[in-house]
N, C-alpha and C positions, 0 to 999 in steps of 0.2 A: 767730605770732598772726594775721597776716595771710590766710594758707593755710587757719589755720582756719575764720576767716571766712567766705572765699572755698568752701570745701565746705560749711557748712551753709546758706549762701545757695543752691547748686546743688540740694541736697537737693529743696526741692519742685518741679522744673526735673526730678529723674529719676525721682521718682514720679510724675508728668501723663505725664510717656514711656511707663515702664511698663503703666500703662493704656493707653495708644492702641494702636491696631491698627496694623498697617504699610503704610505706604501706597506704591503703585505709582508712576509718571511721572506727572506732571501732579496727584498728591492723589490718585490714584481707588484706590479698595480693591480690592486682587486677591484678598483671602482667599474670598470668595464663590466667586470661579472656579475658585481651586485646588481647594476641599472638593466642585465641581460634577464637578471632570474626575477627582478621586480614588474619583468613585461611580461610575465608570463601568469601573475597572479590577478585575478579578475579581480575587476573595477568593481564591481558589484561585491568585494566582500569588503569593503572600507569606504561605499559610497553611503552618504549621509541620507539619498532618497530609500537605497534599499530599505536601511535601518527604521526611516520614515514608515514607510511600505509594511514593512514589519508590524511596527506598532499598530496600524489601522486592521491591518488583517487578525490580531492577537483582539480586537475589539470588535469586529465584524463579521468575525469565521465561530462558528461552533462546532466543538472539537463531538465527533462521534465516538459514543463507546458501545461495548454490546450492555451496558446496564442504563442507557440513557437515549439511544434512537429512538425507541419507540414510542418516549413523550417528548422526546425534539421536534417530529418532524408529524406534526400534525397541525392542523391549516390552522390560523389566525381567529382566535377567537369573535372578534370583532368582525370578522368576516361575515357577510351577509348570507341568509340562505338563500340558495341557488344561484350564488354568484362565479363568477372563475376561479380555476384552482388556485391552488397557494404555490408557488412554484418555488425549487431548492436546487441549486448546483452544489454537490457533492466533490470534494476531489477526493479519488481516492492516490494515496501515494504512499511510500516507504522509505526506507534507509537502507543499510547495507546490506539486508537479508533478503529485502521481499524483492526490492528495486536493484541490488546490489550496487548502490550510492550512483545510479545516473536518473534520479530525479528532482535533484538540486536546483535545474533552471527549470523545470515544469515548476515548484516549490516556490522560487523567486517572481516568478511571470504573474501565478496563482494569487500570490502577497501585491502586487502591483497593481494586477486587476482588482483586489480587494478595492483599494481606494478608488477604482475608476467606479466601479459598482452603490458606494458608500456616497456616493453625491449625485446617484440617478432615484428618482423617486418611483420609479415602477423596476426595480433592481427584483431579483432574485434574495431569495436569504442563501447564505453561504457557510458549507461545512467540510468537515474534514476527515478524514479516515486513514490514520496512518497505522498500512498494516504489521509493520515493525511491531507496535504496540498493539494495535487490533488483530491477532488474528485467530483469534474466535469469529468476531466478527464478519471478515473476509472470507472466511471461510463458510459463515453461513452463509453470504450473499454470492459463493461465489464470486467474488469480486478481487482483482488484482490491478498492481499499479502501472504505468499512471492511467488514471481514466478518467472522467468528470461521467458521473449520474445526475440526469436532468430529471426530477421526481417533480410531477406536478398533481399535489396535494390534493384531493376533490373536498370540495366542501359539502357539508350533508342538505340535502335538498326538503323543503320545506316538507316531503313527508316524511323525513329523519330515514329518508333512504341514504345510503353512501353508496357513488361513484366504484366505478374503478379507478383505483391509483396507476397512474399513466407512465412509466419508465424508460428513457433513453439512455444508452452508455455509449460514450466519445472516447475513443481511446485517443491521446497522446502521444507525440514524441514527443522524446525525451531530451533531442538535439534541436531541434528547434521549433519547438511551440514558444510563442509570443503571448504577451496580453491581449494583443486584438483576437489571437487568435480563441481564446478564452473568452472576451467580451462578444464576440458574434455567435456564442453558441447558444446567447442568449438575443444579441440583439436582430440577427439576421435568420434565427429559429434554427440554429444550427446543429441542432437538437437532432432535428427530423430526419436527418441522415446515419444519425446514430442507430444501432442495434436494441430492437424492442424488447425490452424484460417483460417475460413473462413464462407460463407455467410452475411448477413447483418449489423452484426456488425463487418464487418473488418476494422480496421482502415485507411485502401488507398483506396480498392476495395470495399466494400462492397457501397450497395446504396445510404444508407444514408449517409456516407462518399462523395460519388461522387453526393449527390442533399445538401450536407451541412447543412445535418440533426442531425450531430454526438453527436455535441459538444451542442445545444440545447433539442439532446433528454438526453444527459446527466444531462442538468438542472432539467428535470421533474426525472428524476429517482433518481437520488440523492435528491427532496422535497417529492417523496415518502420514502425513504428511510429513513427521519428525525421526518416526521408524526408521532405519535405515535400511536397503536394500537388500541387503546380503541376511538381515535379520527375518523379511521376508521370504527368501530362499530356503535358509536355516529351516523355518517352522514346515514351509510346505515339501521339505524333505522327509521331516519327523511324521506328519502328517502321512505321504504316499506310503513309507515304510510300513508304520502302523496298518494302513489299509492291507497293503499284499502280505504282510506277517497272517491277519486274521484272516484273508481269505487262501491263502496255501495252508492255514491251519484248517481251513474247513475240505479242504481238495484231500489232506491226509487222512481225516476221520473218515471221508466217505467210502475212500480206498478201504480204510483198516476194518470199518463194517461191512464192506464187500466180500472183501478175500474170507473174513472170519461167516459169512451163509455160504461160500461155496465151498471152503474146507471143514464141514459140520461135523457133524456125527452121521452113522449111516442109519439107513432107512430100518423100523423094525423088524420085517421079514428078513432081513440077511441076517 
């Protein structure tokens, strides 16, 4: 009986709780703050399509490496002789090194368009280059983020000639590139506005491509890339030193074999 009591005495004790809002140290209401910092955190990184988005992209994108382009991205078996190229949208993109992390919404737009792409039946195939992880590879192609390369494939023509492989690069922003913006560079050939790859660093044709030079000149360019500046300065101090040491070395002997024929010995008749 007592007990009884004692809980319907508390009763209007946990409904005035109920009502009240929660309160922070000292009384002060943090719910404000919380609802303030929750608007500030994109929708897209807890929206259930992203995540979607995602998944179709991780099924639909082929991840590029420098040990694996070269038999990714070659036309369709099935493909008939002499018919049109194999066409490939490339993104190339990074993380916080290459990109210095503002390639996030090209990365989400990218994953979005996957699926617009995945249910068109003359769609592009779709790849990916992230130079964080790639950069051998970006650095043999030359290539830096964000960009999409439009590679259209040639297929080998009934006298097992091969085409020229046809290259556009689309550079991106990073602040507001869309899916459409992505989907028309296929569907409205928005390609063609793009900058034409070509000469020695092309990735099929170009020479060092074709003497398999590509992917090793990429080694050296990327351990220039990491060197640091001052380490270059450093060398070609040591360097110029070395030079004028050896050539003030060569200024003094030429002196020292001068002075020593003009101060000889004398002539025999004296």
């Amino acid at each position: 009986m007592r007990v009884t009591s004692a809980l319907l005495l508390s009763l209007p004790a946990l409904a005035l709780a109920q009502d009240q809002k929660p309160m922070g140290v000292f009384g002060m209401d943090f719910e404000p703050y919380f609802e303030k910092a929750k608007s500030y955190i994109p929708a897209s990184m807890y929206s259930p399509a992203a995540s979607a988005s995602a998944k179709v992209a991780a099924k639909n994108v082929h991840v590029l490496t420098k040990d694996n382009y070269v038999d990714m991205l070659k036309p369709s078996v099935s493909a008939a002789a002499g018919s049109g190229p194999d066409n490939w949208m490339v993104l190339v993109s990074g993380g916080n090194k290459t990109c210095l992390g503002r390639c996030d919404g090209v990365d989400r737009a990218w994953n979005e368009s996957a699926t617009v792409f995945a249910a068109a039946p003359t769609a592009p195939k779709l790849g990916y280059i992230d130079c964080d992880q790639e950069a051998i590879l970006c650095s043999a192609w030359m290539a830096g983020p964000a960009a999409v390369w439009y590679i259209e494939l040639p297929v080998t023509a009934a006298d097992q000639s091969k085409p020229a492989t046809t290259i556009h690069t689309i550079t991106l922003n990073t602040t507001t590139t869309t899916v459409s913006d992505i989907v028309e560079i296929h569907t409205k050939k928005g390609y063609e506005q793009g900058r034409l790859v070509d000469g020695a660093f092309h990735p099929f044709d170009g020479w060092l491509a074709q003497f398999g030079l590509a992917i090793p000149l990429g080694y050296v360019l990327y351990a220039f890339s990491v060197v640091p500046s001052w380490a270059f300065m450093i060398g070609i101090s040591f360097i110029s030193r070395n030079v004028m040491n050896r050539r003030i070395g060569r200024q003094d002997a030429a002196r020292t074999g001068g002075a020593g024929t003009v101060g000889g010995a004398p002539a025999a008749n004296q």
